[in-house]
C-alpha positions as CSV (number, residue, x, y, z in Angstrom):
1,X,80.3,100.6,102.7
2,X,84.3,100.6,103.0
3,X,83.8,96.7,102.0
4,X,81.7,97.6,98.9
5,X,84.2,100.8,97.7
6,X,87.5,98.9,98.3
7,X,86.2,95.9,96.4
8,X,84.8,97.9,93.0
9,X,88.3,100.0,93.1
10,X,89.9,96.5,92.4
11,X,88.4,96.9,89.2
12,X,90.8,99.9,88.6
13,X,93.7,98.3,89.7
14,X,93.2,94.8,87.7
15,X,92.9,97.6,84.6
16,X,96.1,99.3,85.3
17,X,97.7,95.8,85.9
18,X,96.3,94.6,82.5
19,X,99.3,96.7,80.9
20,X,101.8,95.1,82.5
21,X,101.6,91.7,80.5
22,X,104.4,91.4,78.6
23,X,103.1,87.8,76.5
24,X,100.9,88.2,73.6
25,X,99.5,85.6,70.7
26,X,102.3,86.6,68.0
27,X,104.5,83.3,68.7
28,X,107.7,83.4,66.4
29,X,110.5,80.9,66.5
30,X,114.2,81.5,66.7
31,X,114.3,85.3,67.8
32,X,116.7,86.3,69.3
33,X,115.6,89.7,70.2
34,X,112.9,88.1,72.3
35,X,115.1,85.5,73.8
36,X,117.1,88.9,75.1
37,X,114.1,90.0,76.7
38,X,113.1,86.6,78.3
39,X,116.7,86.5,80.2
40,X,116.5,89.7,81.8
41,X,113.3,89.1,83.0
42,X,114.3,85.7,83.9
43,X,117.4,87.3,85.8
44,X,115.1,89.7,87.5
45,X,112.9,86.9,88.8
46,X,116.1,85.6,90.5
47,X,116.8,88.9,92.5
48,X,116.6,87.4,96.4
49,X,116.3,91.2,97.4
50,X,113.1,91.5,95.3
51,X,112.4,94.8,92.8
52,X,110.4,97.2,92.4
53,X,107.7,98.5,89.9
54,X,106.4,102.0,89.9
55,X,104.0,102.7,86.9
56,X,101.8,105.4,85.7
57,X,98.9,105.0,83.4
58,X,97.1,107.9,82.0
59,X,93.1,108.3,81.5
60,X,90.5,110.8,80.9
61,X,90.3,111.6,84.2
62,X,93.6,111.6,85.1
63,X,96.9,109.5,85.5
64,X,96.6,105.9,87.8
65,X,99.8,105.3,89.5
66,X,100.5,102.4,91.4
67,X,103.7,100.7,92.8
68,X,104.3,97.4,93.3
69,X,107.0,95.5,95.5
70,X,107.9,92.0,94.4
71,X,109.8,89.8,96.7
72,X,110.2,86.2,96.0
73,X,109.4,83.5,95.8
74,X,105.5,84.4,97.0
75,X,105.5,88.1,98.0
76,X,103.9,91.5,96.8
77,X,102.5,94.5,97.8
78,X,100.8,96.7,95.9
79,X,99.8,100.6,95.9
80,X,97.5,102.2,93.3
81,X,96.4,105.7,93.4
82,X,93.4,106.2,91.2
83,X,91.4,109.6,90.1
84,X,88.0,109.9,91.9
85,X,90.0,108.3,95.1
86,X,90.7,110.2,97.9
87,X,92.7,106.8,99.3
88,X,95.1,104.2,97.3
89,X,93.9,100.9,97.1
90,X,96.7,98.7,99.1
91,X,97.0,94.9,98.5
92,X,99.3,92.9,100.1
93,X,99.8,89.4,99.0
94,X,101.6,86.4,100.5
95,X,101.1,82.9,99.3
96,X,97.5,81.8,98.9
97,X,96.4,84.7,101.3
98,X,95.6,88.5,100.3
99,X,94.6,91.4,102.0
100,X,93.6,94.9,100.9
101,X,93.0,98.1,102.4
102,X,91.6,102.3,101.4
103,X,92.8,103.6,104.9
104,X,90.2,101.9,106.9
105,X,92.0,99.1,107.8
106,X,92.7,95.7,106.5
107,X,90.4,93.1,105.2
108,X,91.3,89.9,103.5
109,X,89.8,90.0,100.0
110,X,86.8,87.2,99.0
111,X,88.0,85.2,96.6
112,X,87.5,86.1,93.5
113,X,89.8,89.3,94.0
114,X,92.3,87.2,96.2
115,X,92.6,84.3,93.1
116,X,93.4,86.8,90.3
117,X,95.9,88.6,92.6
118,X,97.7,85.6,93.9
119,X,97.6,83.9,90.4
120,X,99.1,87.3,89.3
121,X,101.9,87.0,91.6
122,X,102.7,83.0,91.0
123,X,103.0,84.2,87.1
124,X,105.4,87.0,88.1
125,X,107.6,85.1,90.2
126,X,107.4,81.7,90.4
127,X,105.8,80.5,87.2
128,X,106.0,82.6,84.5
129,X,104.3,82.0,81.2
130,X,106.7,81.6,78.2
131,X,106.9,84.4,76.3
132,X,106.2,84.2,72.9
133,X,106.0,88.3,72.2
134,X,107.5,89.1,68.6
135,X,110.7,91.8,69.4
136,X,112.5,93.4,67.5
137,X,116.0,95.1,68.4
138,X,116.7,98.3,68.9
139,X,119.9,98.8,69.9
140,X,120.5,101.6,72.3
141,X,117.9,104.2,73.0
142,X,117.7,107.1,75.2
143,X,115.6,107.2,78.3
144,X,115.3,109.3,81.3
145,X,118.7,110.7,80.5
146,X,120.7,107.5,79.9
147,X,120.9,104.9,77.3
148,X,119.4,101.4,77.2
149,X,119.1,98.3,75.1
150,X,115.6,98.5,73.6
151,X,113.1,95.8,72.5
152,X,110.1,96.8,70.4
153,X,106.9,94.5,70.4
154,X,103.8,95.7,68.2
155,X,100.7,95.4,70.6
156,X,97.1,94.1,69.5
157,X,95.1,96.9,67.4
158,X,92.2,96.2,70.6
159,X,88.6,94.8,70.0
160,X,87.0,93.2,67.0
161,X,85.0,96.8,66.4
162,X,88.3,98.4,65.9
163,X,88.9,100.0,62.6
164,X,91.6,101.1,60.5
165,X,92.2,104.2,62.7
166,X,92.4,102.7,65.6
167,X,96.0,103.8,66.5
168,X,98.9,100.7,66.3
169,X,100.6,100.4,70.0
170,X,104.2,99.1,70.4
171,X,105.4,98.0,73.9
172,X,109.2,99.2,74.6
173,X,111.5,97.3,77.0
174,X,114.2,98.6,78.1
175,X,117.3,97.0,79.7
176,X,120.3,97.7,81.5
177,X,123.0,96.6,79.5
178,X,126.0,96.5,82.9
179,X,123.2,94.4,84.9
180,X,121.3,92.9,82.2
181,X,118.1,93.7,84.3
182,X,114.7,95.2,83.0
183,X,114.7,99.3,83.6
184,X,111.7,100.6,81.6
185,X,108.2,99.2,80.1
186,X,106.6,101.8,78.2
187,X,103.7,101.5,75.8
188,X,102.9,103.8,73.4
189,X,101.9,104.5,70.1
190,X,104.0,103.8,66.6
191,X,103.5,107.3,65.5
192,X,104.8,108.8,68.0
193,X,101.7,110.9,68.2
194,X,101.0,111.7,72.1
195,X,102.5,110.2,75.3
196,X,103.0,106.7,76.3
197,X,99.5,105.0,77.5
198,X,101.4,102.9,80.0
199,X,105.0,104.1,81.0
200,X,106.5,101.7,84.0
201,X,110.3,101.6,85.4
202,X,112.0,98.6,87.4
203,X,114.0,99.2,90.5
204,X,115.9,97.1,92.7
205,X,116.0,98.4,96.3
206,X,118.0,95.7,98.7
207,X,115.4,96.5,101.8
208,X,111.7,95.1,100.6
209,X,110.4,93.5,103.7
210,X,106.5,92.4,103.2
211,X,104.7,91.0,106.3
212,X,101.0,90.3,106.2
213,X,98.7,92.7,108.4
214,X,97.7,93.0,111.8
215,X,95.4,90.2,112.0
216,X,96.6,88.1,109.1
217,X,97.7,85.0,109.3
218,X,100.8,83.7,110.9
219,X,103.0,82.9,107.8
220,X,105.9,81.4,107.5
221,X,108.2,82.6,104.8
222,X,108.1,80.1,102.1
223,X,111.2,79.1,100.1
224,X,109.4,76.7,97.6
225,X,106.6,77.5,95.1
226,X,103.9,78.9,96.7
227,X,101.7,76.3,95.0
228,X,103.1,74.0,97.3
229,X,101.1,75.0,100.5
């Protein structure tokens, strides 16, 4: 049973993932508000000490919050705290291995969880897709007490069936202006109407250390692409 539960909450955490995607199909040439975006997430990617992402995504039955650790160039771990959970779902992932865990201990994942994780983290850090988002510039806007340069992408309105009420999302980046590194991902809606649907903040502690589990494999650290294994 501990099998069956921790691999249908993976479900929830691919969902609250799924806002984290920064690329959409609104290519435009020559912008240089998007280009301003691109370098600080390229400058984060290049952070030996690794980052952090701690994110909150709210839902009818209450707010998903999950944390991920990002160390490069082949490293994550993962914690997501779901309603209707009494445990987080944990996923640790190194290389071409990962592992999760709901408190009962650690199991590696069958494959088609472990491909979707590790392909998430190989797109994070070590082969990102181009981004090809639409921003526009905001200058500085206030957030969590301090000021930021902010990027504004309009999202997709959702599914074919949508209609014109459908409410227009916008995804806000936020960046440090002194480090030139990501601070804040927040998606929300153009109207203003409501809280964000997705609000997410970068952090960059210098002591992320990720090992695999107690009865992982032995791995070595890996200082080329993990595709290289």
């Amino acid at each position: 049973m501990r099998v069956t539960n921790l691999h249908m909450a993976y479900k929830i955490v691919f969902a609250a993932a799924a806002f984290t995607v920064l690329s959409a199909p609104l290519a435009m040439a020559d912008d240089a508000c998007r280009d301003a975006v691109q370098a600080a997430f390229d400058k984060q990617r290049l952070m030996a000490t690794g980052y952090r992402f701690n994110a909150e995504v709210p839902g009818d039955q209450g707010k998903t919050q999950m944390t991920i650790d990002y160390l490069p160039p082949d490293r994550m771990y993962q914690t997501v705290t779901a309603p209707g959970h009494e445990k987080p779902v944990e996923t640790i992932a190194i290389q071409r291995w990962a592992w999760g865990t709901m408190g009962g201990g650690w199991e590696e994942l069958k494959p088609q969880f472990a491909q979707s994780i590790i392909a998430h983290v190989q797109a994070t850090l070590t082969n990102p897709p181009k981004l090809t988002t639409d921003f526009k510039c905001l200058g500085k806007v206030a957030l969590d007490g301090n000021e930021y340069l902010a990027y504004r992408a309009d999202q997709p309105s959702g599914d074919a069936g949508s209609t014109s009420d459908t409410p227009q999302l916008a995804r806000t980046v936020y960046v440090d202006e002194k480090s030139g590194l990501p601070y804040g991902n927040v998606v929300a809606r153009v109207d203003g109407k409501e809280g964000a649907v997705f609000s997410g903040r970068y952090t960059y502690p210098t002591d992320i250390k990720i090992e695999a589990p107690i009865g992982g494999h032995d791995i070595t650290p890996n200082k080329n692409d993990a595709t290289k294994n």
